[in-house]
C-alpha positions in Angstrom: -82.5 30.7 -44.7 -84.6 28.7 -42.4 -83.6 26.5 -39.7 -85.7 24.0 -41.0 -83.8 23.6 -44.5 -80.4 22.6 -42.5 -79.8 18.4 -42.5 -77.9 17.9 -39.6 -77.4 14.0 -41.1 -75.3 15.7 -43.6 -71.9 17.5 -44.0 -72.3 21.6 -44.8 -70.6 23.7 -46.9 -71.5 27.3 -46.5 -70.3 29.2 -49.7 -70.4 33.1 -51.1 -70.5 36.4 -49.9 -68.1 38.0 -47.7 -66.4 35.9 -44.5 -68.4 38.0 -42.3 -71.5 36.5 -43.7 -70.3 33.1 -43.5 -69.4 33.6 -39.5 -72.7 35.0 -39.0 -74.5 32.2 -40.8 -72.0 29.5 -39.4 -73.2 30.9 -36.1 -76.8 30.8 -36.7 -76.8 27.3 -37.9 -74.2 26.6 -34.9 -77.3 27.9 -32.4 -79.9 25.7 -33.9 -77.4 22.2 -33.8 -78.5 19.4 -32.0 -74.7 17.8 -32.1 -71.9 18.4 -29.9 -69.7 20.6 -31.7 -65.9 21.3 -32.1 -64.6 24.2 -33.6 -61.2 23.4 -35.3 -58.6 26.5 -35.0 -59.1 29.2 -37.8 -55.9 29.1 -38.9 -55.3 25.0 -39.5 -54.1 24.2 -42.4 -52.3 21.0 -42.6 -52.4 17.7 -41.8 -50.4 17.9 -38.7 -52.4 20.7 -37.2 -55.0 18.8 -37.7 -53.7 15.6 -35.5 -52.4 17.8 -33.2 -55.5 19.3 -31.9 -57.0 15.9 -32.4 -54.5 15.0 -30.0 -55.5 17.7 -27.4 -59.1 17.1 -27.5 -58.7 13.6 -27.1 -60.9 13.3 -30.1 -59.4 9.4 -30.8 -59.9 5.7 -28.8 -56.5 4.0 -28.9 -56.8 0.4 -29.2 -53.6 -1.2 -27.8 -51.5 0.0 -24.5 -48.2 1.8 -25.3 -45.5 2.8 -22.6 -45.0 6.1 -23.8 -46.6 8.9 -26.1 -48.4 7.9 -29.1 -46.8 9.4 -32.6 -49.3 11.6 -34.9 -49.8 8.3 -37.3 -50.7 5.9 -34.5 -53.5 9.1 -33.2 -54.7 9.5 -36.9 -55.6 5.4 -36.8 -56.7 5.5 -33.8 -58.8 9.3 -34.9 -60.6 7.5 -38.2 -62.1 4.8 -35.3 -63.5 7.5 -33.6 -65.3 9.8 -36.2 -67.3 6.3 -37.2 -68.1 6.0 -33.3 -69.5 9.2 -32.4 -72.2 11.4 -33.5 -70.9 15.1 -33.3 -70.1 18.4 -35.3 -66.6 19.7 -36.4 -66.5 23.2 -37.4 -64.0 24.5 -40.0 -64.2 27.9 -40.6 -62.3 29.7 -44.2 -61.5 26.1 -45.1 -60.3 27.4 -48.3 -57.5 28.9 -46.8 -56.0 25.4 -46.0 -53.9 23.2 -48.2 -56.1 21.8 -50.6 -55.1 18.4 -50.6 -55.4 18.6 -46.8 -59.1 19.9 -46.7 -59.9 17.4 -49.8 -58.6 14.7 -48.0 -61.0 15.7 -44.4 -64.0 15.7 -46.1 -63.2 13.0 -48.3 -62.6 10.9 -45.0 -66.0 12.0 -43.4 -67.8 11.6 -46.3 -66.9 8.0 -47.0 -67.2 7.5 -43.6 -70.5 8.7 -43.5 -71.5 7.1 -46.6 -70.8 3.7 -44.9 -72.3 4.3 -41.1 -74.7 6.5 -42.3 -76.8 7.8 -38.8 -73.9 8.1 -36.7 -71.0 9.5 -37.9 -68.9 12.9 -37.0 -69.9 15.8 -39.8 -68.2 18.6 -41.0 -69.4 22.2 -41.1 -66.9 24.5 -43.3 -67.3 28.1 -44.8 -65.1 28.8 -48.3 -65.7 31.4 -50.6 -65.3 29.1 -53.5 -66.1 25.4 -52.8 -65.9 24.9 -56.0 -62.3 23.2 -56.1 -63.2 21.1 -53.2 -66.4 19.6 -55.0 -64.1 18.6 -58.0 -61.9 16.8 -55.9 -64.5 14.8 -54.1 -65.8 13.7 -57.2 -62.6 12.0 -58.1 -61.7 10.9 -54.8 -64.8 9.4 -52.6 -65.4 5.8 -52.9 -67.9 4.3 -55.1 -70.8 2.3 -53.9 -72.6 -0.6 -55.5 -75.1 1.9 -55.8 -74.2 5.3 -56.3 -71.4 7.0 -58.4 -68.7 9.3 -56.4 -70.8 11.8 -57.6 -73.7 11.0 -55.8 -72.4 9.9 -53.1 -71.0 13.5 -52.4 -74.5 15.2 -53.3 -76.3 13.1 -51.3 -73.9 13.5 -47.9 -72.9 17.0 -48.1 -75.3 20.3 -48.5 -74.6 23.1 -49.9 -75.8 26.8 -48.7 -75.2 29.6 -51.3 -75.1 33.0 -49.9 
């Protein structure tokens, strides 16, 4: 596969083949990427994880003052601000492995997000053997538009590479 055939405006799925092969093509598309990129831990699979390392990246903007710590619901507010306000890459690799209503519920996020800011907008890059679970959920669970049906409006935000 070509550098050229990757959309970079778009979520990626890389599907198939052995995990190897997904790391090594993940890698190659990672060299090529214009965004900045954050690689979510490997072995993530829930929500909380999720916030957490939200939390230690600083990947949010809070929007009020507290005297204290915020809590993992307040981060995950504050989190859904920030993916619409900033233009990077987050990397999630053997995606599959995570709850499945967890990793549904990610890209369903970025994808409606997407859908609505369209140019700038955080994107998702995850390898699965079978993606095939995730695409059925997305088609019941992204938001219509006036336009486009949830089906399309998953086709035409998120690519798909077949090993």
């Amino acid at each position: 596969m070509n550098d050229n055939a990757i959309d970079f405006r778009k979520h990626l799925l890389i599907c198939g083949k052995t995990e190897e092969e997904r790391k090594k093509q993940l890698n190659d598309i990672l060299d090529s990427c214009p965004l900045e990129i954050f690689r979510f831990p490997k072995a993530m699979i829930s929500l909380n994880e999720y916030l957490t390392f939200v939390q230690s990246e600083g990947l949010y903007s809070p929007f009020y003052e507290t005297k204290g710590k915020y809590n993992l619901n307040q981060i995950f507010d504050f989190h859904l601000d920030w993916i619409t306000e900033n233009n990077c890459l987050f990397v999630f690799e053997e995606f599959d492995k995570a709850d499945h209503k967890f990793s549904s519920e990610i890209f369903r996020i970025m994808i409606n997000t997407l859908e609505k800011a369209r140019k700038s907008a955080v994107k998702i890059i995850g390898s699965f053997e079978d993606e095939s679970e995730l695409i059925r959920n997305l088609n019941e669970a992204v938001n219509e538009t006036p336009y486009k049906t949830q089906s399309e409006v998953v086709k035409s935000n998120l690519q798909i590479i077949y090993l």
